[in-house]
N, C-alpha and C positions, 0 to 999 in steps of 0.2 A: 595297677590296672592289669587284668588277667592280658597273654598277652595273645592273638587270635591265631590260630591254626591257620596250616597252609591251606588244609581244603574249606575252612570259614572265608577266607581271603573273598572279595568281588571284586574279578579281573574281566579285564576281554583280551581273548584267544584266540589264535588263529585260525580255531575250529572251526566259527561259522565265515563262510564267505560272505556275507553281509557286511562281515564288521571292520574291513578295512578301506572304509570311506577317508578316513582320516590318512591313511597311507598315502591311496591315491595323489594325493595333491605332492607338486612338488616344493611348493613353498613349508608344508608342516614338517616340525622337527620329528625324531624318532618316542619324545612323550606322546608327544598325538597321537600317535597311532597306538599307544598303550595307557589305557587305565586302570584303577586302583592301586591297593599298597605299593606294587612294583614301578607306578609310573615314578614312582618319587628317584627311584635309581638313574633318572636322567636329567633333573635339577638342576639347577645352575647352582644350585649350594652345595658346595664339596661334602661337607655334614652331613647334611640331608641323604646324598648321594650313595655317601658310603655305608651310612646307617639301612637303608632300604634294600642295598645289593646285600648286605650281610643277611636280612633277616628275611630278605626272602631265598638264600642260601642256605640258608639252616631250616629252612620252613621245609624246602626241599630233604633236605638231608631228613631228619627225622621224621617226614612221611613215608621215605623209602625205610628208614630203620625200623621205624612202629609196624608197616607191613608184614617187613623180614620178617620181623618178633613172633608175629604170629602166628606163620606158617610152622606145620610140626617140619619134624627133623628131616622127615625124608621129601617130603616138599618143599624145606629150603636145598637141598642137595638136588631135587629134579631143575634148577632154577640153574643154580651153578655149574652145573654139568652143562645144560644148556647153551650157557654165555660162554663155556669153554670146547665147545663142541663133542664132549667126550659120554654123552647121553646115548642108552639102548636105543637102536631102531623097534618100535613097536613091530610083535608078529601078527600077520596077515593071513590065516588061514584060510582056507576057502571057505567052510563053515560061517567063519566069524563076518565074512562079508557079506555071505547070503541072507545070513542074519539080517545083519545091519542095515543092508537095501531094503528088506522084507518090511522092518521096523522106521526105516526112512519113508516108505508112501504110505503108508499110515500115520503119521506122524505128519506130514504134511496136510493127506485128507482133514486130518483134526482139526486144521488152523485155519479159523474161518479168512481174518482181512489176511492178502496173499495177489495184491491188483495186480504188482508188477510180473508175479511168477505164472497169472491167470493169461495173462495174456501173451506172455510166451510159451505158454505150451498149448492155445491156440491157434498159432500160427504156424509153429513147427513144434508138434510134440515130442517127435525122432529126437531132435537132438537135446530137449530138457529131461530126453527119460533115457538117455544114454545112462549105461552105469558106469561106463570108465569117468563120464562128466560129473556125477552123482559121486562116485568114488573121491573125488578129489576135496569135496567138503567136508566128506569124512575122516579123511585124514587129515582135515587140516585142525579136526577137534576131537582128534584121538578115536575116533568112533564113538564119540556123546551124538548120538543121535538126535536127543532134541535140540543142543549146541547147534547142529551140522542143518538140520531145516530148518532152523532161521535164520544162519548163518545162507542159504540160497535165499528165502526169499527176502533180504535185506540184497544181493544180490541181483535183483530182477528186479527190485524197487529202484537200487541207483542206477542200474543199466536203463533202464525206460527215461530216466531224468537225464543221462548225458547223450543218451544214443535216441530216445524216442521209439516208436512201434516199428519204425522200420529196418530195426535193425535188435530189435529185443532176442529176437525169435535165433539169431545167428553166431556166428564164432567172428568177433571183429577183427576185420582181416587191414591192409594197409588202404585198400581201396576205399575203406567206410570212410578213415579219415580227412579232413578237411584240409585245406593249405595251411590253416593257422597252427589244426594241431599235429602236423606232419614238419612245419616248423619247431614245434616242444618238441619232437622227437629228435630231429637231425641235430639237434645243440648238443646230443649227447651229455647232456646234466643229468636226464633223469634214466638210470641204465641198468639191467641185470646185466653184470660185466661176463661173471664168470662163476666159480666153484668154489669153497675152501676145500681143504683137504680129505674133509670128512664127506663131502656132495652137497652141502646145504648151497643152496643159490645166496649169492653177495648181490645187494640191491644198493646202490648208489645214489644218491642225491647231492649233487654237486653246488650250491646256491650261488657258488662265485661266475657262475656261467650259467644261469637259467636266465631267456628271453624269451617267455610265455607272452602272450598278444591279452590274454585275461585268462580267468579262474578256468573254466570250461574248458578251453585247450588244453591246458596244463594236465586235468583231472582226465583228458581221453586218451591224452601221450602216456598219463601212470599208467591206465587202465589195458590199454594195449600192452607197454609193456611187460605189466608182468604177467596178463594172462598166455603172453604168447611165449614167455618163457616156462609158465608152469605149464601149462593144458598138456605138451605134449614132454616132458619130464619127469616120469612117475619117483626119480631119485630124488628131483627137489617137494612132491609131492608128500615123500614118505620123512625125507629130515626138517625140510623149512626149510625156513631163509634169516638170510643174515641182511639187519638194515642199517646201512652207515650212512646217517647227516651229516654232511661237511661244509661246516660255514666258513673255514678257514680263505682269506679274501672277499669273502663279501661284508660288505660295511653293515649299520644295524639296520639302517632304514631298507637295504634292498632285502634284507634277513623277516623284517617284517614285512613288508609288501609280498615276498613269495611264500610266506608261510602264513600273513593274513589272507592269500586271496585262496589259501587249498583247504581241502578235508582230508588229508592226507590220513591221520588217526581212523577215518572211519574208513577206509578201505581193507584196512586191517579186521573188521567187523564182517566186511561184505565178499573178501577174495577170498578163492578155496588156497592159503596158505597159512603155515603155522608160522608165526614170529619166535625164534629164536633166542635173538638178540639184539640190543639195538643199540650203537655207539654214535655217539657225538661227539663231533671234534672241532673246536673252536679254540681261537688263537688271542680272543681279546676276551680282557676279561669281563666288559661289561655286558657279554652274552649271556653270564652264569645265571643272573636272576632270571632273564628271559627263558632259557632253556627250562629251568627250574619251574617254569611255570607250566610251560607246553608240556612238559612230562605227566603235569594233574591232568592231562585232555587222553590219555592213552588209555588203554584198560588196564586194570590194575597186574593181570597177568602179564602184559608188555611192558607196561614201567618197571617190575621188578627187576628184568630184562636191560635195562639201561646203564650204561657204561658211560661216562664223561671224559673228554680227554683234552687235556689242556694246554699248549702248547703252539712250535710253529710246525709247519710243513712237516720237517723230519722230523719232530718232535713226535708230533700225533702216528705219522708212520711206525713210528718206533713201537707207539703202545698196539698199535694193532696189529703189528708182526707177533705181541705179545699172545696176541688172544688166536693165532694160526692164519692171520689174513697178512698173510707175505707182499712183496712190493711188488712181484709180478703177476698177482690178483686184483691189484691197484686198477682206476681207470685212467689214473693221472697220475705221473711223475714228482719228482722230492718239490717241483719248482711249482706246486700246484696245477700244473696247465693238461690236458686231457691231452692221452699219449695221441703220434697224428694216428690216422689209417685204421686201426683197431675195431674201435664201433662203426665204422662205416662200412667196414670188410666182413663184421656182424650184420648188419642191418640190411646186407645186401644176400647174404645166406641166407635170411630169417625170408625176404620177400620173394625171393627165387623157389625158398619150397613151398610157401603160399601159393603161389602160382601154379605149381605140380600139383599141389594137392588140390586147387579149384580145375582143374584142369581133368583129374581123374574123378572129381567129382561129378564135372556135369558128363562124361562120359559114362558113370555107372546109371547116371538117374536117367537116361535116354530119353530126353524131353521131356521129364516130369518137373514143374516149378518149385521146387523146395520150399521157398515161403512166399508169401505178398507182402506187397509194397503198400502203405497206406491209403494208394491212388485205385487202387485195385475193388471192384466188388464181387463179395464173394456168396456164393448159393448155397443157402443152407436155410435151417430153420432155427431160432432160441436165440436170447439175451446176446451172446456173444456177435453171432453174426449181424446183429439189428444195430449194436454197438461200435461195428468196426468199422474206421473211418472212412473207406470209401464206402460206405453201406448207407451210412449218414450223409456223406455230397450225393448221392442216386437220389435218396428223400428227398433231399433239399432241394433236387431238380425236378423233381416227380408234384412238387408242392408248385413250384414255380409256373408249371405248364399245365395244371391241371385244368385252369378256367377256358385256356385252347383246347384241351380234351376234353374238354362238357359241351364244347360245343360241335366237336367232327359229328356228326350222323353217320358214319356206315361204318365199321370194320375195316374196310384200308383204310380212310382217310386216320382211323386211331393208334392204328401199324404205323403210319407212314411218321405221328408224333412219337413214338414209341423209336423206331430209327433216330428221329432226329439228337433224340438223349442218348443215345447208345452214343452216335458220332459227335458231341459234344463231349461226354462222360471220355473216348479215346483220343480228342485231342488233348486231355489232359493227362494221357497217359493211365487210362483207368484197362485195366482187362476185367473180363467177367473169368471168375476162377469158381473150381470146385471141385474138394478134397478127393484124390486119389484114392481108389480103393484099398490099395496096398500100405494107405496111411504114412507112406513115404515124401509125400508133397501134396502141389496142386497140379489142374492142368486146366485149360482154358476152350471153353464150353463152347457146343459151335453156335453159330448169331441167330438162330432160330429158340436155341433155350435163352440164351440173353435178352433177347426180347420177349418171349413168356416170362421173364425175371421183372423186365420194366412193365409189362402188363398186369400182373399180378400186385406190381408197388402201388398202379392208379386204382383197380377195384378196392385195397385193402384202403390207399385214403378215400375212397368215394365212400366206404361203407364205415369207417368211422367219422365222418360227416355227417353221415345220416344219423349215425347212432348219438351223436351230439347235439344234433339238432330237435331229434325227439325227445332227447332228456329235457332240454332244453322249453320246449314244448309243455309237455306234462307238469313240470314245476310251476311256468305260467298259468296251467289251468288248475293244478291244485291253488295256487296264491288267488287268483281271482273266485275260486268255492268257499275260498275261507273270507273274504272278503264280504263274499253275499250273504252267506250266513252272518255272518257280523252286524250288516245295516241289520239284516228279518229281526234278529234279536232286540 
């Protein structure tokens, strides 16, 4: 019997957050949570067991080999150098940037589906056509342009899914985040510690110490982190970053419950960073077929990327003093445990110049609203503004009082329903907003054009009423012409 490839293999992976129902539960063993060839590596038949881990170890090994194979000479050396950190910094000349911006919004223009990137640069265009922001994608795919704008809007699709509208448009700062996922963060498991030698940022994933509350927490503490170590780091922009999994102390079941419940692989798709390299370090061996699987979910330029390291505590340290991540780039000491004061001494720098910098922010925009809030209606005309969700609650208020406003007789009494929605609409926290000339924000309209906004929503449904009712009409009396001619005949 031919025997099947690792990538023929049908497994379930950590990839989709769906598929660790089986995790969940605490009575299921560590097979439950994994199916196909692999699940057999956790059998209760020693046989079985060992035969499964071996071959889905070798399945691994010769996917990484056959790849190696057949990259030419100098793209297996761009690879290696990579994982040893001793790779050129690409040059940056002015030229080749203005380029690449120039060839970047055109390139974007081209690409029609773009929802999540559509709607952040409706709400605050400033800062989705920053070029230092735009810059950062490009580096992070060598200046491939078409790479790099899909690479955003894959970007502005996942940001809409964990952050929503109200927060697409902005730089997420500590305040977006919620208790739960300001709890993934302070666990210091998941961390940009520090630097190697060469400036690439070391990125951390500690599994023996993650206490995520669910998926979504976890994926908003990655997401902060690392955009709030790269955004303003044009050094870790320009080399990458270095990513070490460290399962060492966590058992398999908590191994799979934190890596069934992330999309950790697809942020690597969607963040303006280049992956360098990527080491793993596990201490039992019955991690290896597991690992060996999750590595088929990466891209194939970050799997080739992968280093395995087998061993205990000192052991793995060892290897990775090897490759220039010395023990004082570590997050955590020989005895596995996260060093104390460190990340918190970090974390508290990190929020203090958030702070400064919102601080000088709203001080240059001198009372201009930089973006809305989903509760907000905003005056404009076309698809976007008719779409934007508080634009859609004013409808759905404007529909609701309309049969009271068919019956007011004068002009105040139609004002005075036209109030009453304005101060229903801001106890909900709604403002009426409307884009800044200087394209820099919003500002909020005074309560005379807000109510020509809510006056304008009743004639526009009063006159597609009518316009409905007379189609409506007409069909009736064509159906009953063709009718009568039908009996005459």
């Amino acid at each position: 019997m031919k025997k099947r490839s690792f990538l023929e293999a049908d497994y379930s992976s950590g990839s989709d957050t769906n598929s660790n129902s089986g995790c969940e539960s605490s009575s299921s063993s560590p097979a439950a949570c994994f199916s196909g060839p692999f699940s057999a590596a956790f059998s209760t038949q020693p046989r079985s067991r060992r035969k499964a881990k071996k071959n889905a170890t070798d399945d691994g090994e010769l996917l990484l080999a056959k790849e190696m194979g057949e990259l030419s000479m100098q793209e297996r050396e761009t690879v290696y150098e990579d994982i040893h950190g001793v790779s050129k910094e690409a040059s940056e000349s002015a030229e080749l940037v203005k380029s690449c911006l120039e060839q970047f919004e055109a390139e974007l223009v081209g690409i029609r589906k773009k929802h999540g990137y559509d709607k952040a640069i409706f709400v605050n265009p400033k800062y989705v056509r920053d070029e230092r922001f735009r810059l950062m994608f490009l580096r992070a795919d060598n200046f491939n342009v078409a790479k790099s704008a899909r690479r955003i809007i894959n970007h502005f699709d996942e940001k809409y899914k964990l952050f929503g509208y109200n927060r697409i448009g902005k730089r997420i700062r500590w305040d977006d985040l919620d208790e739960d996922d300001r709890h993934s963060v302070n666990t210091g498991a998941t961390q940009l510690f520090t630097k190697d030698k060469t400036g690439r940022g070391l990125f951390f994933n500690v599994y023996a110490h993650r206490r995520d509350k669910s998926a979504i927490h976890h994926l908003r503490a990655m997401w902060y982190t690392f955009m709030t170590a790269v955004q303003d780091d044009q050094q870790i922009q320009r080399k990458g970053i270095v990513l070490v999994a460290y399962t060492i102390g966590a058992t398999i079941k908590e191994f799979f419950r934190n890596t069934g419940m992330t999309r950790q692989q697809d942020f690597e798709k969607v963040l303006p960073f280049r992956v360098c390299a990527i080491h793993v370090c596990f201490g039992d061996r019955r991690f290896q077929p597991i690992i060996s699987t999750f590595m088929a979910a990466h891209p194939q330029s970050n799997r080739l990327r992968v280093k395995i390291h087998l061993g205990s505590h000192m052991e793995c340290q060892y290897f990775l003093n090897s490759f220039g991540i010395h023990e004082s780039m570590l997050p955590f000491g020989s005895d596995g445990n996260l060093k104390p004061g460190l990340f918190e001494e970090r974390l508290k720098k990190v929020r203090d110049q958030e702070e400064q910098e919102d601080a000088a922010h709203r001080k240059l925009l001198n009372g201009v609203i930089p973006y809305p809030t989903i509760s907000d209606v905003l005056c404009g005309r076309g698809s976007p503004f008719q779409k934007f969700p508080g634009n859609v609650q004013l409808q759905q208020m404007v529909e609701e009082y309309k049969p009271k406003h068919d019956l007011a007789t004068s002009r105040m009494a139609k004002t005075a329903i036209s109030v009453q929605v304005i101060d229903e609409l801001k106890r909900k926290g709604a403002r009426f907003l409307k884009r800044h000339e200087s394209n820099l924000g919003w500002y909020e309209v005074a309560p005379e054009i807000a109510r020509e906004k809510v006056a304008m929503s009743f004639r526009n449904l009063s006159r597609k009423t009518r316009v409905s009712n007379t189609s409506v009409g007409s069909n009736k009396t064509t159906s009953s012409s063709s009718s009568s001619g039908a009996e005459s005949s």
